[in-house]
DSSP file (Angstrom, degrees, kcal/mol; ACC not computed):
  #  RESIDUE AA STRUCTURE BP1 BP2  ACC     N-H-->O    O-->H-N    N-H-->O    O-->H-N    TCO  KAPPA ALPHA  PHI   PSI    X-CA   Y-CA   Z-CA
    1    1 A X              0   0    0      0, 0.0     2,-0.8     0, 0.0     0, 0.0   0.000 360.0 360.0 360.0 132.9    0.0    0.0    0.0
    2    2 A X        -     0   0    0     11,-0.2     3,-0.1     1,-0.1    27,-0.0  -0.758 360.0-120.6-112.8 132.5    1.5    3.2   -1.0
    3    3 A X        -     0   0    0     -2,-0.8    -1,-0.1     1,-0.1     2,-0.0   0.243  44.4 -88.4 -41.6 166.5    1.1    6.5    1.4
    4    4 A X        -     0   0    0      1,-0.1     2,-0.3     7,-0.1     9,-0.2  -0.482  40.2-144.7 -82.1-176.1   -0.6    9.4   -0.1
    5    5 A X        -     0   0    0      7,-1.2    28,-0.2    -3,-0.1     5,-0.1  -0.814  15.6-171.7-146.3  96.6    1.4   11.6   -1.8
    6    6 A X        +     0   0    0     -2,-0.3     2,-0.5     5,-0.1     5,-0.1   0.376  58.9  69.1 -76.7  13.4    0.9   15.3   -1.9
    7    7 A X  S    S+     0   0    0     24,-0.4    26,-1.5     3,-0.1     2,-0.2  -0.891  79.1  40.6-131.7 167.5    3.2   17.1   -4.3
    8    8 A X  S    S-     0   0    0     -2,-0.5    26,-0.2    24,-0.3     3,-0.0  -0.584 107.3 -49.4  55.3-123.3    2.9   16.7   -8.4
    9    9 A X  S    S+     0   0    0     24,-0.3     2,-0.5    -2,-0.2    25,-0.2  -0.241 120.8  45.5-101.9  37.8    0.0   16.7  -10.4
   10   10 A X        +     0   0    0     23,-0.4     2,-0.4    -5,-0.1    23,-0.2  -0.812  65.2 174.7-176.3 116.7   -2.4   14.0   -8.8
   11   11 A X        +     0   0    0     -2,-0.5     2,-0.4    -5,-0.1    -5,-0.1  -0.953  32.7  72.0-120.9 141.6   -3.0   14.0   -4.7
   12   12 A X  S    S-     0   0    0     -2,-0.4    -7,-1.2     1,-0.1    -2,-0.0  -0.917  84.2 -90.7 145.2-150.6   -5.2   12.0   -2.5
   13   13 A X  S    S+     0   0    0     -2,-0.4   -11,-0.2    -9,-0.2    -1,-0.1   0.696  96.6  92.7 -89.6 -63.8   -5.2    8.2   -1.3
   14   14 A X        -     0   0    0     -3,-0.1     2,-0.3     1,-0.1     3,-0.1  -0.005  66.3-149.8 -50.0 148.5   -7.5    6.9   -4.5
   15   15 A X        -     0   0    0      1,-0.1    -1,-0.1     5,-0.0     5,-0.1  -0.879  12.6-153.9-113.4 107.3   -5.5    5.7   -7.4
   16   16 A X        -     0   0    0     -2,-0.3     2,-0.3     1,-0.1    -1,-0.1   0.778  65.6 -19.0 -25.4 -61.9   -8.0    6.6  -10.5
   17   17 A X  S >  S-     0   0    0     -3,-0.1     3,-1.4     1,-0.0    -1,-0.1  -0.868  81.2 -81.9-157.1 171.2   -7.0    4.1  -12.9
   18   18 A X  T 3  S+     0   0    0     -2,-0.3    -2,-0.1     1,-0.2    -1,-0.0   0.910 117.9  67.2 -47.1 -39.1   -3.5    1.6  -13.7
   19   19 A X  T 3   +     0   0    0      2,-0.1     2,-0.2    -3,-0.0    -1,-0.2   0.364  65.7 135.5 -85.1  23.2   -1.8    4.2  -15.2
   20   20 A X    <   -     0   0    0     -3,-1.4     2,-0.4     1,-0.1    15,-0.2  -0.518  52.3-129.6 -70.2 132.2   -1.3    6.5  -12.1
   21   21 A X  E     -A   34   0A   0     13,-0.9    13,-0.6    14,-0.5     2,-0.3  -0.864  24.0-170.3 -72.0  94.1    2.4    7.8  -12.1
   22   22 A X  E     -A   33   0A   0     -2,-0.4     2,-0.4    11,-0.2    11,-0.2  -0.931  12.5-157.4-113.0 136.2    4.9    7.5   -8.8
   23   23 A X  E     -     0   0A   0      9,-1.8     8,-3.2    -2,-0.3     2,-0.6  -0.858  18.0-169.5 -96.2 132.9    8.0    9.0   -8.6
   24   24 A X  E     -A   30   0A   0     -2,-0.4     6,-0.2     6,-0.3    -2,-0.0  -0.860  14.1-127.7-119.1 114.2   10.1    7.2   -5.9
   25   25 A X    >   -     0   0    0      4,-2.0     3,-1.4    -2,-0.6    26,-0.1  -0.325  40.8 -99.1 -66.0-175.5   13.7    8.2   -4.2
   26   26 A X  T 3  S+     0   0    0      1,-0.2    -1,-0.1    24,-0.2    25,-0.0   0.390 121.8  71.2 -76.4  -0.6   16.2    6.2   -4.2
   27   27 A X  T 3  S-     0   0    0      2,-0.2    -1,-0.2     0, 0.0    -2,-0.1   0.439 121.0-103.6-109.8  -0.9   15.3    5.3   -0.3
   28   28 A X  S <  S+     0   0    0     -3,-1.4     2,-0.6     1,-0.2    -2,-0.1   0.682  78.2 142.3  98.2  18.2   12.5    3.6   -2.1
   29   29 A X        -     0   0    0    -27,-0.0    -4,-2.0     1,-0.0    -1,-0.2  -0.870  56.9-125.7 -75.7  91.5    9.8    6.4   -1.1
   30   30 A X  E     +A   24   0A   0     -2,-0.6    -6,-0.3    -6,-0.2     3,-0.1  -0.099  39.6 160.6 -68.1 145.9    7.1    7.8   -3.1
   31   31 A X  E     +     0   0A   0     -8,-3.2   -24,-0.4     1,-0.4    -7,-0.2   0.680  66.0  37.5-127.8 -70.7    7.8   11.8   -3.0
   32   32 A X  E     -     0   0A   0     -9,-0.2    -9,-1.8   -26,-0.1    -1,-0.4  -0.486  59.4-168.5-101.3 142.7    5.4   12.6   -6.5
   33   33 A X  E     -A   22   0A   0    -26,-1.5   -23,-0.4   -23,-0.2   -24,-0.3  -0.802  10.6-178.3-114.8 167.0    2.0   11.3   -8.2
   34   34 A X  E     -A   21   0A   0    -13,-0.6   -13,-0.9    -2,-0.3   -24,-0.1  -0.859  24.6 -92.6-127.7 161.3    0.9   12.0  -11.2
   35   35 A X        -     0   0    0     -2,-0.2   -14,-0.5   -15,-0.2     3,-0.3  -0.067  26.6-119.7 -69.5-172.9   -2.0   11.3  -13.3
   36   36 A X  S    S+     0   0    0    -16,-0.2    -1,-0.1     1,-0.2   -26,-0.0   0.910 112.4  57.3 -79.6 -23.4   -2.6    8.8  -15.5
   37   37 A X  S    S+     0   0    0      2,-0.1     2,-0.9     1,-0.0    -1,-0.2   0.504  84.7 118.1 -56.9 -17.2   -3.1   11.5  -18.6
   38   38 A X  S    S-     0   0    0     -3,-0.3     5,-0.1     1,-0.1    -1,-0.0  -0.405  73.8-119.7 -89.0 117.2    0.4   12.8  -17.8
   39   39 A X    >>  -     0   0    0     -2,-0.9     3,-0.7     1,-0.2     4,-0.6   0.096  11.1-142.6 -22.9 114.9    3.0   12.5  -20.4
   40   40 A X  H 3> S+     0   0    0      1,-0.2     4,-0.7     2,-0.2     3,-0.3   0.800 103.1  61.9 -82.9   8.1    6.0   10.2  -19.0
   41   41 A X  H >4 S+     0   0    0      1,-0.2     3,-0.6     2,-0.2     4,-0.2   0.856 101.7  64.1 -78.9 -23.0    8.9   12.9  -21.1
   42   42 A X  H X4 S+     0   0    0     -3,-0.7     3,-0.8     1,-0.2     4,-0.2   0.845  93.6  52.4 -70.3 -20.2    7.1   15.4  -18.5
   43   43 A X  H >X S+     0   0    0     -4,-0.6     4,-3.0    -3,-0.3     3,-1.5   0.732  84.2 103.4-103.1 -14.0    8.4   13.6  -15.4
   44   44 A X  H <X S+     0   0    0     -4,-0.7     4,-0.8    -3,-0.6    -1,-0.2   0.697  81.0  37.5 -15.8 -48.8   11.8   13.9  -16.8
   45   45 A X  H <> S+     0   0    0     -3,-0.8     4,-0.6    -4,-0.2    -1,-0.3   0.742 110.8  63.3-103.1  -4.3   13.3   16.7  -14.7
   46   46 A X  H <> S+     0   0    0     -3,-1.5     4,-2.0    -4,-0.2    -2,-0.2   0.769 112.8  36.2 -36.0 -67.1   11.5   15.3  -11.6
   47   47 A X  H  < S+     0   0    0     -4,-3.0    -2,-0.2     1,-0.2    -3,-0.2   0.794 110.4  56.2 -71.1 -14.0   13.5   12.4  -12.0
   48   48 A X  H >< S+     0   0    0     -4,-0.8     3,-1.7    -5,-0.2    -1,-0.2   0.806 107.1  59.2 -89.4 -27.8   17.0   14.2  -13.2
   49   49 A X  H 3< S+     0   0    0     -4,-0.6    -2,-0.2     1,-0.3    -1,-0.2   0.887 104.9  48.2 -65.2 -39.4   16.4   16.2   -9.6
   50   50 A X  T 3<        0   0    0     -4,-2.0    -1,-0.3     1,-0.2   -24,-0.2   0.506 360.0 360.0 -72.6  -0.4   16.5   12.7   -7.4
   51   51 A X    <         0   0    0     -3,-1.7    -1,-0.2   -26,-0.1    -2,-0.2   0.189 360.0 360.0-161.8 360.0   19.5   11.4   -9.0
């Protein structure tokens, strides 16, 4: 079960549909959601920022 997750584009508990987007640190933490609608070349500088 993954905690909610209050920062990117998609907040709450619910996950809408399959294609709901988590960004994870390296410590194996979800930090960002997204929707499912959201382009994955947008999460691109999300992810160059963890790493």
């Amino acid at each position: 079960k993954l905690p909610e997750v209050t920062s990117g584009k998609a907040t709450g508990k619910d996950i809408k549909w399959n294609f709901t987007k988590f960004i994870v640190n390296k410590n194996g933490v979800p930090v960002e959601r997204y929707a499912s609608s959201t382009k994955p070349l947008t999460l691109v500088d999300s992810l160059d920022s963890l790493w």
